[in-house]
PDB file of N, CA, C and O in Angstrom:
ATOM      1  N   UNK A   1     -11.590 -11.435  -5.703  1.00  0.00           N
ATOM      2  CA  UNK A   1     -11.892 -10.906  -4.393  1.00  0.00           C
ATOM      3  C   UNK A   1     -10.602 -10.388  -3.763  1.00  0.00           C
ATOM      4  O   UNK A   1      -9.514 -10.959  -3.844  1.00  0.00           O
ATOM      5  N   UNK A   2     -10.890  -9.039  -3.015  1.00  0.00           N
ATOM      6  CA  UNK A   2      -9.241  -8.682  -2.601  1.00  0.00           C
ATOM      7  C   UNK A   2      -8.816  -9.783  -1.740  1.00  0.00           C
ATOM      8  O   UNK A   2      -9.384 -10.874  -1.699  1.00  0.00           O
ATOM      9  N   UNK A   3      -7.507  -9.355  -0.865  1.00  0.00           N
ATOM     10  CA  UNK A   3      -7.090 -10.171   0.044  1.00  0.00           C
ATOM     11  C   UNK A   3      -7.191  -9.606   1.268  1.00  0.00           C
ATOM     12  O   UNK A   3      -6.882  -8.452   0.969  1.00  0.00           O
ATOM     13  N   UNK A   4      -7.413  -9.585   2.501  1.00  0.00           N
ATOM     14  CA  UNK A   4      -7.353  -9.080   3.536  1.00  0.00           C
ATOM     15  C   UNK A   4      -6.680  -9.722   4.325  1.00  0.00           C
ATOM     16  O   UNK A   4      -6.725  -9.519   5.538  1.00  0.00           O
ATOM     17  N   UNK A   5      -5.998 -10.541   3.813  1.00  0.00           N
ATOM     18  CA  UNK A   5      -4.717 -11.808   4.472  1.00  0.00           C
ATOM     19  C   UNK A   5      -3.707 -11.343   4.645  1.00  0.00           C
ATOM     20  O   UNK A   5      -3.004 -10.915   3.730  1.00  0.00           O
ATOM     21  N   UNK A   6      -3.434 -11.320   5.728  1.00  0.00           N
ATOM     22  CA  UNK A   6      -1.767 -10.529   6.198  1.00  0.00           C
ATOM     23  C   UNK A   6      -0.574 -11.496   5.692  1.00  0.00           C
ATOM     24  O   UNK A   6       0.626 -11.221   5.729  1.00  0.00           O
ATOM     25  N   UNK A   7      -0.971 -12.300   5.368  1.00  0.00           N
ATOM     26  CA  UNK A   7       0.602 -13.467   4.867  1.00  0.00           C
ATOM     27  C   UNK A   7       0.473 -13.275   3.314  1.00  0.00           C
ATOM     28  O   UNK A   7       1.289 -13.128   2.404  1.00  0.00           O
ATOM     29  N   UNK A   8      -0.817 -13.334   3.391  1.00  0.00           N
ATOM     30  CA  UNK A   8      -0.914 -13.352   1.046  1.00  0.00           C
ATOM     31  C   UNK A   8      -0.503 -11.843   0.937  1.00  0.00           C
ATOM     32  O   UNK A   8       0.299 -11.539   0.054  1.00  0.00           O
ATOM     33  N   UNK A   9      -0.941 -10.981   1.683  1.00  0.00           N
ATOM     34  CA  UNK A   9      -0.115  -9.539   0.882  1.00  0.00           C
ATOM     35  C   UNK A   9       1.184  -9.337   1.729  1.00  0.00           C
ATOM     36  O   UNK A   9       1.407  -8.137   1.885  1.00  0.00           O
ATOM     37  N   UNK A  10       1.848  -9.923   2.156  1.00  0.00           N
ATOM     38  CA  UNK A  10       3.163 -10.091   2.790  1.00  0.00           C
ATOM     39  C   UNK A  10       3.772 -10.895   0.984  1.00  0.00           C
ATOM     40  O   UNK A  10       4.410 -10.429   0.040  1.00  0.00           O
ATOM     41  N   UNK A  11       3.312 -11.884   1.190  1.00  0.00           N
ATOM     42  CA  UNK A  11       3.678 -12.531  -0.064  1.00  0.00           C
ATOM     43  C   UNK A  11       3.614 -11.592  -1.732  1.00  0.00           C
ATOM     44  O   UNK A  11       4.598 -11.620  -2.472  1.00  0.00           O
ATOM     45  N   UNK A  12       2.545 -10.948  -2.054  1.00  0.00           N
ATOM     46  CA  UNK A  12       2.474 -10.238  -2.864  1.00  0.00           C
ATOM     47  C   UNK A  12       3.449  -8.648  -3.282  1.00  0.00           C
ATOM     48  O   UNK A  12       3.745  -8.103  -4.345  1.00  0.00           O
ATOM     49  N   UNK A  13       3.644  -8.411  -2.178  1.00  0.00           N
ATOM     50  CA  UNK A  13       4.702  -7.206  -1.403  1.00  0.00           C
ATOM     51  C   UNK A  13       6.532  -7.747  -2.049  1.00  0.00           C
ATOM     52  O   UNK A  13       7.319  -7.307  -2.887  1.00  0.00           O
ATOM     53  N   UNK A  14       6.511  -8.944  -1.041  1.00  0.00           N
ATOM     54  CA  UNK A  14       8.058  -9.705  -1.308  1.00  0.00           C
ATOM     55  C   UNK A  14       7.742  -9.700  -2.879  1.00  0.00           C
ATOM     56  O   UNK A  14       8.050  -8.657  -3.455  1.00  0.00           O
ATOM     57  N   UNK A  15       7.217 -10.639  -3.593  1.00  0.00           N
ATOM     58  CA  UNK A  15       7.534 -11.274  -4.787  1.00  0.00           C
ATOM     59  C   UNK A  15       6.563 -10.299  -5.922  1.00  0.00           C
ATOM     60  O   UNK A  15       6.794 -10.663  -7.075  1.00  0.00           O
ATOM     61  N   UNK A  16       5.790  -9.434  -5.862  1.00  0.00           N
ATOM     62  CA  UNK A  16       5.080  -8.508  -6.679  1.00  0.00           C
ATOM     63  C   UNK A  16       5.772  -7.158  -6.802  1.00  0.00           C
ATOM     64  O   UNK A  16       6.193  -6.732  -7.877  1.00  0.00           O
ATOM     65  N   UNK A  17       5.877  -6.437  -5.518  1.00  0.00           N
ATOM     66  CA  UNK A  17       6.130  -5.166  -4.691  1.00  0.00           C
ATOM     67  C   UNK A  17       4.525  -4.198  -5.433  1.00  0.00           C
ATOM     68  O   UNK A  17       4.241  -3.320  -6.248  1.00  0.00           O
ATOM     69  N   UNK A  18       3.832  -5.220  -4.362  1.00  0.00           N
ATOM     70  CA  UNK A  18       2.336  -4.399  -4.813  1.00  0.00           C
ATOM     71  C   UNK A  18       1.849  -4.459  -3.086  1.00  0.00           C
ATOM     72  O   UNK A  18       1.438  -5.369  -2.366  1.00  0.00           O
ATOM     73  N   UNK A  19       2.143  -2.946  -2.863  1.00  0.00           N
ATOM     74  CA  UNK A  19       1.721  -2.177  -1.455  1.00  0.00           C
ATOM     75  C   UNK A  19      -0.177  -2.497  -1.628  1.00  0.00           C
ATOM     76  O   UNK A  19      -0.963  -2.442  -2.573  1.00  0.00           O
ATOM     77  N   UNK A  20      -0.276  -2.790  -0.349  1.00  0.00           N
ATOM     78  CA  UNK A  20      -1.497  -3.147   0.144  1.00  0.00           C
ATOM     79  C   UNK A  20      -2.225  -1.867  -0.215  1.00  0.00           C
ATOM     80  O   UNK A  20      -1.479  -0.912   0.002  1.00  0.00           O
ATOM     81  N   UNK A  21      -3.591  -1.437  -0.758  1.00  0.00           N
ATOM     82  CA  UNK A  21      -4.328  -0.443  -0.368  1.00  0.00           C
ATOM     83  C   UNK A  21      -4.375  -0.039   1.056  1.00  0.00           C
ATOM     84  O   UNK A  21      -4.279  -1.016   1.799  1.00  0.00           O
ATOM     85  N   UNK A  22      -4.474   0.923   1.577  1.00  0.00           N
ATOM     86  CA  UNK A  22      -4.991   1.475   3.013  1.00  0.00           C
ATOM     87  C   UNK A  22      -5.913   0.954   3.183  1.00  0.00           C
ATOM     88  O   UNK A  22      -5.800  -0.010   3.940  1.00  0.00           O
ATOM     89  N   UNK A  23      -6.944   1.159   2.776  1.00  0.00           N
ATOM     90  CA  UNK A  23      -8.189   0.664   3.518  1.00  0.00           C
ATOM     91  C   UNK A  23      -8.017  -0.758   4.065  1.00  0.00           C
ATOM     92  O   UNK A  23      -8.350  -1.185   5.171  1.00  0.00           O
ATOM     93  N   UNK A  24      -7.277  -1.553   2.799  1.00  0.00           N
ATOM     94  CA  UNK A  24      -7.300  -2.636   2.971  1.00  0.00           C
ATOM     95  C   UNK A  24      -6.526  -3.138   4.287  1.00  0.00           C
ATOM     96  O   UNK A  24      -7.038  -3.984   5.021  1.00  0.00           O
ATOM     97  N   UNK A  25      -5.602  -2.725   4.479  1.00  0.00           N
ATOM     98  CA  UNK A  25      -4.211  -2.697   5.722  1.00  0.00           C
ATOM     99  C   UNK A  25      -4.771  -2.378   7.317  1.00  0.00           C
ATOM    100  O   UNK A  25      -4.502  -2.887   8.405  1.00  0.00           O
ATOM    101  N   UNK A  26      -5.845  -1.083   6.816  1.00  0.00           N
ATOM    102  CA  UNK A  26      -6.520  -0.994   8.000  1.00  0.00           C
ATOM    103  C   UNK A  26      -7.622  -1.823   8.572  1.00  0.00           C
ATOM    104  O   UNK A  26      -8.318  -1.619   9.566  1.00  0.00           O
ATOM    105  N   UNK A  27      -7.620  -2.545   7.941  1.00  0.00           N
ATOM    106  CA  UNK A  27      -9.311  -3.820   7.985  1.00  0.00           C
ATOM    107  C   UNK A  27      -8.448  -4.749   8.569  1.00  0.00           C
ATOM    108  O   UNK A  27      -8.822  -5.062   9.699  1.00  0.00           O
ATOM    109  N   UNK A  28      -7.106  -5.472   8.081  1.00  0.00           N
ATOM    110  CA  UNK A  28      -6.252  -5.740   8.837  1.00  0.00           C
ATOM    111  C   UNK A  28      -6.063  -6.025  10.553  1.00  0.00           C
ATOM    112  O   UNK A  28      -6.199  -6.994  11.299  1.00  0.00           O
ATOM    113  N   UNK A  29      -5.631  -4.439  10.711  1.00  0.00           N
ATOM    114  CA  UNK A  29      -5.215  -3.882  11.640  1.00  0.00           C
ATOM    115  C   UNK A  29      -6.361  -4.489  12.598  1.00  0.00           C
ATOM    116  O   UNK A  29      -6.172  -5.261  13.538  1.00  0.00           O
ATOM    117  N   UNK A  30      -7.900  -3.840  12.039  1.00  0.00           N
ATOM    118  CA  UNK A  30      -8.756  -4.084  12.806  1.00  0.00           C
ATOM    119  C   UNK A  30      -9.285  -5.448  13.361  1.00  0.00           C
ATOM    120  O   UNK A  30     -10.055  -5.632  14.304  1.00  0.00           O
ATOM    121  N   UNK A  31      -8.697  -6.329  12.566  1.00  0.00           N
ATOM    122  CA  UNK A  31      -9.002  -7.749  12.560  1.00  0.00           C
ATOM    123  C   UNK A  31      -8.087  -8.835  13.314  1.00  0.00           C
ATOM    124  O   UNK A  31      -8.156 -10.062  13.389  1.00  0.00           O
ATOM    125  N   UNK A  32      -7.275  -7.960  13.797  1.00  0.00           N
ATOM    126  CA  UNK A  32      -5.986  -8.572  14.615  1.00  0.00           C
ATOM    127  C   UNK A  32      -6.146  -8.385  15.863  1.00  0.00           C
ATOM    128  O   UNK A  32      -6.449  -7.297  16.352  1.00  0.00           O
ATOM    129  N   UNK A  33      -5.910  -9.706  16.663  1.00  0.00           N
ATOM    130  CA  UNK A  33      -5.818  -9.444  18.360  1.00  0.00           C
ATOM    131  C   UNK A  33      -5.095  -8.969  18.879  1.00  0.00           C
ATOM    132  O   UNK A  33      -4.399  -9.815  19.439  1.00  0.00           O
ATOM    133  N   UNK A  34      -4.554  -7.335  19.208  1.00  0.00           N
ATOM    134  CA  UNK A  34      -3.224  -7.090  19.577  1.00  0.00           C
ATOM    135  C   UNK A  34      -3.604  -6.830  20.520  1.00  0.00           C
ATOM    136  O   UNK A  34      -4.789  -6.714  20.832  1.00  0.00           O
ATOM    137  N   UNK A  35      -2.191  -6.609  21.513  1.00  0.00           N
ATOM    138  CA  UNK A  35      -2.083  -5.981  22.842  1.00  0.00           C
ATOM    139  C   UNK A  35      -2.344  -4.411  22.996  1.00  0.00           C
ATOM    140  O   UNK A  35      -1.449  -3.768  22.448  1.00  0.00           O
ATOM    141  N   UNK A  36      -3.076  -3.825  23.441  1.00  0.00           N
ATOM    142  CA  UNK A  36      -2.960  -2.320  24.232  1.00  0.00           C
ATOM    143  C   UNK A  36      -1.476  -1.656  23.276  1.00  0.00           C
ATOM    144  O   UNK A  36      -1.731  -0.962  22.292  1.00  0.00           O
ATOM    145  N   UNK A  37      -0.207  -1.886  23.589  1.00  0.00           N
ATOM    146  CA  UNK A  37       0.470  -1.056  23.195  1.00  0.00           C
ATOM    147  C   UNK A  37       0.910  -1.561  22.075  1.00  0.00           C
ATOM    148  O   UNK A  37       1.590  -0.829  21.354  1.00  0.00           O
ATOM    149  N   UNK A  38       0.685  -2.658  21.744  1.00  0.00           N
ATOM    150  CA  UNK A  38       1.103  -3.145  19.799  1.00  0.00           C
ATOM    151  C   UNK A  38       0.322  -2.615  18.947  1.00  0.00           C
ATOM    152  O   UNK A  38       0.739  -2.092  17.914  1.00  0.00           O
ATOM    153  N   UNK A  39      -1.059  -2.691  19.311  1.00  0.00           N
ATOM    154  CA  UNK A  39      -2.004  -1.502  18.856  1.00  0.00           C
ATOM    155  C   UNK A  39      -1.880  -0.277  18.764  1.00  0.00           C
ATOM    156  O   UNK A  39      -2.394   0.216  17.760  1.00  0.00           O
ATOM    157  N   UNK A  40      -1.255   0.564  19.628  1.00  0.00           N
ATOM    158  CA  UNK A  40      -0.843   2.139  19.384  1.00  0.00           C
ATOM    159  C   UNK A  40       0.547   2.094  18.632  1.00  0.00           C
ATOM    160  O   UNK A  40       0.821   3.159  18.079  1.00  0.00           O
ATOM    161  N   UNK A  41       1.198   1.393  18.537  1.00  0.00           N
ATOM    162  CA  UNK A  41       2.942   1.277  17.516  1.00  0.00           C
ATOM    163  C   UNK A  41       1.828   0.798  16.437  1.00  0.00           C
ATOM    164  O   UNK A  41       2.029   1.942  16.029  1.00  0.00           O
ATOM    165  N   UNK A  42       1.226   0.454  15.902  1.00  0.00           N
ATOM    166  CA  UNK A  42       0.813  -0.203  14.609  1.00  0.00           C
ATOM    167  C   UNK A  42       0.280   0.715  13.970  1.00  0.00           C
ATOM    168  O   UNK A  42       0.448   0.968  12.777  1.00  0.00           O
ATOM    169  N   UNK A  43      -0.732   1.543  15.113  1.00  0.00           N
ATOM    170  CA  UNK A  43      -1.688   2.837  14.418  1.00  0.00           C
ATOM    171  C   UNK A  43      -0.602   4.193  13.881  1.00  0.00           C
ATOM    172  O   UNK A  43      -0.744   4.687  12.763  1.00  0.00           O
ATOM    173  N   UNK A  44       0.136   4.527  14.557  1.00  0.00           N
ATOM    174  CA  UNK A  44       0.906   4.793  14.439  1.00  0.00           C
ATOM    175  C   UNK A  44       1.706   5.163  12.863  1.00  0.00           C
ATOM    176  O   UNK A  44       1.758   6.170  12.158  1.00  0.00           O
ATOM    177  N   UNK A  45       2.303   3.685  12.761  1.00  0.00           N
ATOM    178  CA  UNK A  45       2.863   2.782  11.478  1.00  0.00           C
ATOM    179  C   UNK A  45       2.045   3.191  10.357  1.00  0.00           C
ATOM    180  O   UNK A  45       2.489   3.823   9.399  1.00  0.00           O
ATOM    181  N   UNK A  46       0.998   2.870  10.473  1.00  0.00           N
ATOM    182  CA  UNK A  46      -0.517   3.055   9.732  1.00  0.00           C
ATOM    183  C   UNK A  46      -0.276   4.347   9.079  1.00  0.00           C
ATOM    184  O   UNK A  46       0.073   4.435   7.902  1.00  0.00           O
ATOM    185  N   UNK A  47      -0.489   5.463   9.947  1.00  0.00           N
ATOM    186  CA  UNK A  47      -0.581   7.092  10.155  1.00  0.00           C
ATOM    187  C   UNK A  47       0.514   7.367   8.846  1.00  0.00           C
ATOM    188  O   UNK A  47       0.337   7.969   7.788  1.00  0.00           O
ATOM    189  N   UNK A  48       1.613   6.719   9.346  1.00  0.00           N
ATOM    190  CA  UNK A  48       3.078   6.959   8.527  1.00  0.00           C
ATOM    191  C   UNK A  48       2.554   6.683   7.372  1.00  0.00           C
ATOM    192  O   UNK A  48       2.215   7.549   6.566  1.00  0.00           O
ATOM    193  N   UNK A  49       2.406   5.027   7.129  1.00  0.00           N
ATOM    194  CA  UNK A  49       2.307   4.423   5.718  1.00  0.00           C
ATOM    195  C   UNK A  49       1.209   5.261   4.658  1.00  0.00           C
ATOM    196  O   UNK A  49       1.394   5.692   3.520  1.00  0.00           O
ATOM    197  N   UNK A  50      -0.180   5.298   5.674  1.00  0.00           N
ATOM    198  CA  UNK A  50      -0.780   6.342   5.076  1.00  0.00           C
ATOM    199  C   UNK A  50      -0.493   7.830   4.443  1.00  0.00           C
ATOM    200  O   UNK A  50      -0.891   8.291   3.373  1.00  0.00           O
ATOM    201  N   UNK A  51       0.137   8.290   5.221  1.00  0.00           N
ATOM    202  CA  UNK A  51       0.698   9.743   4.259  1.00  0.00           C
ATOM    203  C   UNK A  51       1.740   8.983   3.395  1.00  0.00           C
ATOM    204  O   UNK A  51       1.340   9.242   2.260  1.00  0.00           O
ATOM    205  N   UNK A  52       2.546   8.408   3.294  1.00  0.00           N
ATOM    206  CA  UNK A  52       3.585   8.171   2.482  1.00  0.00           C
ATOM    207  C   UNK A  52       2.765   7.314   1.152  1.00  0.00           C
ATOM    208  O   UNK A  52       3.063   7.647   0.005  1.00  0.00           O
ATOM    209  N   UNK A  53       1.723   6.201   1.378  1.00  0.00           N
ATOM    210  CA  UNK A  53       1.355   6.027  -0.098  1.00  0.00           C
ATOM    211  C   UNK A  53       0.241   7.101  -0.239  1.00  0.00           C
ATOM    212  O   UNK A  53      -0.312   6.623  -1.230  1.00  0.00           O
ATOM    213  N   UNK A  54      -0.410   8.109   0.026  1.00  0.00           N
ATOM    214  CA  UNK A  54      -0.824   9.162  -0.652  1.00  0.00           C
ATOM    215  C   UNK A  54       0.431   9.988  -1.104  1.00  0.00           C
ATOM    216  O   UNK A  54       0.104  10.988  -1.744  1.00  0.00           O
ATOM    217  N   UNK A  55       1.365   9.879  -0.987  1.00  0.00           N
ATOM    218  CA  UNK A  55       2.566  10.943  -1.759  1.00  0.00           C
ATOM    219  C   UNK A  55       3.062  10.151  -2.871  1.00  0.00           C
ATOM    220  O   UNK A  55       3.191  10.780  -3.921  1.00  0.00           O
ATOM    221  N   UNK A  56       3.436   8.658  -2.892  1.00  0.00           N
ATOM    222  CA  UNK A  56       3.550   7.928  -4.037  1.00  0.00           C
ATOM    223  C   UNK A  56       2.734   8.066  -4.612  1.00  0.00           C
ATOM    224  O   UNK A  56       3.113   8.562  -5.673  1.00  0.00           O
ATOM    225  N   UNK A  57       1.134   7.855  -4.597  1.00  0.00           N
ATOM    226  CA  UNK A  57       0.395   7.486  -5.332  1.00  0.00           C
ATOM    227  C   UNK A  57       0.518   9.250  -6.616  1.00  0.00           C
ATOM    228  O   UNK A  57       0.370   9.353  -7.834  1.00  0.00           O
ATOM    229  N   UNK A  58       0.741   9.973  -5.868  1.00  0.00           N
ATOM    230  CA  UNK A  58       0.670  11.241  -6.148  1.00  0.00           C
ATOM    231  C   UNK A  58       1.840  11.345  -7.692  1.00  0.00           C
ATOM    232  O   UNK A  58       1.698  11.677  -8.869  1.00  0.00           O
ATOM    233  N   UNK A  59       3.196  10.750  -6.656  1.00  0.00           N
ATOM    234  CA  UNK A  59       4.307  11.048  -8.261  1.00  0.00           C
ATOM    235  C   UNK A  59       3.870   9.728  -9.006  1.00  0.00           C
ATOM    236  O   UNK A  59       3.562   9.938 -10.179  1.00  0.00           O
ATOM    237  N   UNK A  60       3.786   8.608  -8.655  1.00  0.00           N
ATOM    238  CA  UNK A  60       3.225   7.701  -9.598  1.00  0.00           C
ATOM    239  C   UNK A  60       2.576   8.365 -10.533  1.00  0.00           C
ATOM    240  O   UNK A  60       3.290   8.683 -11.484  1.00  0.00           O
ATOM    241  N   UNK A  61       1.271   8.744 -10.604  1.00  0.00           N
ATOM    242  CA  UNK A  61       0.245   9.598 -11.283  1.00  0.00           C
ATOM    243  C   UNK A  61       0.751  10.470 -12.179  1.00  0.00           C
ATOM    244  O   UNK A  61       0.473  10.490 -13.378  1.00  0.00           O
ATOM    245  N   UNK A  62       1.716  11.413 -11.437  1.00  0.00           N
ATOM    246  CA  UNK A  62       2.423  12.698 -12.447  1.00  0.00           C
ATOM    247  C   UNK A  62       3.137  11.657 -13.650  1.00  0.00           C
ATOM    248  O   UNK A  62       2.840  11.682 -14.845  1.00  0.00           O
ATOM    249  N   UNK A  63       4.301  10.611 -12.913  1.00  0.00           N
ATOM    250  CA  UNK A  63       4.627  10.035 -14.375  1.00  0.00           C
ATOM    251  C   UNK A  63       4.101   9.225 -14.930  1.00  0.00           C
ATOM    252  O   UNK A  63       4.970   8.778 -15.679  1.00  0.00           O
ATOM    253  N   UNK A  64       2.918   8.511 -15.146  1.00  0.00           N
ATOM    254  CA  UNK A  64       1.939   7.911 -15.411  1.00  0.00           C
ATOM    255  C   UNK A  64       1.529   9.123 -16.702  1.00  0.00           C
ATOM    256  O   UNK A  64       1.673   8.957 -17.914  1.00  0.00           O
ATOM    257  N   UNK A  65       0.918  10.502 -15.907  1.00  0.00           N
ATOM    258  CA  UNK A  65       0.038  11.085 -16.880  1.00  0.00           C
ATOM    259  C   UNK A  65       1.217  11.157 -17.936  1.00  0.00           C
ATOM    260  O   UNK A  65       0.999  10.631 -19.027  1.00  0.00           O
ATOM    261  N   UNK A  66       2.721  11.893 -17.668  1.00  0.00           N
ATOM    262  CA  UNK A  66       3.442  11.755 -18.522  1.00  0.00           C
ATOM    263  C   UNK A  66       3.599  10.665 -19.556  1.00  0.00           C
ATOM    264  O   UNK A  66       3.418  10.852 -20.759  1.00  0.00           O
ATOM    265  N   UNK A  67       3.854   9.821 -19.155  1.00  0.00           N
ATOM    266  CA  UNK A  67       4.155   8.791 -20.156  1.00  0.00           C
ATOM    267  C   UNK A  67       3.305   8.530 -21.282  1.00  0.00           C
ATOM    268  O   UNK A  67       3.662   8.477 -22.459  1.00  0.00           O
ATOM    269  N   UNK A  68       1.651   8.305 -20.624  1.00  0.00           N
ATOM    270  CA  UNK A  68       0.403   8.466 -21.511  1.00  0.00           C
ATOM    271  C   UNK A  68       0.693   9.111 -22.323  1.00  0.00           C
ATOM    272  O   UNK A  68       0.756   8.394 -23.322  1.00  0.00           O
ATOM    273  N   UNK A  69       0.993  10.342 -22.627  1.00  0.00           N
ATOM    274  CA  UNK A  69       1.227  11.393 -23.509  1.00  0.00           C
ATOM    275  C   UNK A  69       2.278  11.323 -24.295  1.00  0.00           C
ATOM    276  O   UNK A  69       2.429  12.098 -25.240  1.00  0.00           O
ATOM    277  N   UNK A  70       3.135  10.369 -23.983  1.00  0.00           N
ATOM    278  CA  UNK A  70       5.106  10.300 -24.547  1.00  0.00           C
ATOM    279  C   UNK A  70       4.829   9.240 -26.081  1.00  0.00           C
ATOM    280  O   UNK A  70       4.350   8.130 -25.851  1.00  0.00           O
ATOM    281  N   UNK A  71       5.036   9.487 -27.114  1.00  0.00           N
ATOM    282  CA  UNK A  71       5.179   8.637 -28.173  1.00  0.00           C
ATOM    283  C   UNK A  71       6.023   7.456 -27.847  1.00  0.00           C
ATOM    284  O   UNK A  71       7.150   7.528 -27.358  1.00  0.00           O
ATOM    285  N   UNK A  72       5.446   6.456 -28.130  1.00  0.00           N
ATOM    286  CA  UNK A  72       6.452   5.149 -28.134  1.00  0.00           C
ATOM    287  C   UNK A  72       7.631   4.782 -29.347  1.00  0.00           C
ATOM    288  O   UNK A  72       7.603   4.817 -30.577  1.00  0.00           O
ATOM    289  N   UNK A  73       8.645   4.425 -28.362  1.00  0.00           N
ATOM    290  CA  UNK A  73       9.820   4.145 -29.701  1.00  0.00           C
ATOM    291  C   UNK A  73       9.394   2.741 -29.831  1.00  0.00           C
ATOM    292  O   UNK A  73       8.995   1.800 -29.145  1.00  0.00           O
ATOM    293  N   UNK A  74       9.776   3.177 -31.488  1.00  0.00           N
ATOM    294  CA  UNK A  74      10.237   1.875 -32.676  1.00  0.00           C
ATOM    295  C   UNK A  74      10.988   0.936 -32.024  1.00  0.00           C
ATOM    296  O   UNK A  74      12.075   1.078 -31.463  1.00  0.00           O
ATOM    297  N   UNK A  75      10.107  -0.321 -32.188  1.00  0.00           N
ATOM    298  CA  UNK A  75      10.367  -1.793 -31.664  1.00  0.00           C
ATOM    299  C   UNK A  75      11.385  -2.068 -32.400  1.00  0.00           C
ATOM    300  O   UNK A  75      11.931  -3.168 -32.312  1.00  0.00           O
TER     301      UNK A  75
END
């Protein structure tokens, strides 16, 4: 089952470096009691993080497809 736990993917982040899905981050967001303006700095944050892992996910992919395709060296 995913996590929607802000401390377990805090934890997974530090000791994995496995970025939360969006959706997931935003369920988050939504699930948190914030104040009026911690809420607009967060959405914000969000906005950012969101374009930036659609651009990773993007070169990830390019060298991903690369590699698929790359012969493996002799062990």
């Amino acid at each position: 089952m995913p996590s929607y736990d802000a401390k377990v993917a805090l934890v997974e982040l530090i000791e994995e470096a496995v970025l939360p899905h969006p959706v997931r981050l935003r369920d988050m967001l939504l699930r948190a009691r914030l104040d009026p303006d911690a809420a607009v700095e967060l959405n914000r944050e969000f906005q950012n993080y969101l374009s930036h892992f659609g651009e990773t996910q993007k070169i990830a992919g390019s060298i991903l497809e690369k590699l698929a395709h790359a012969e493996l060296k002799a062990s």
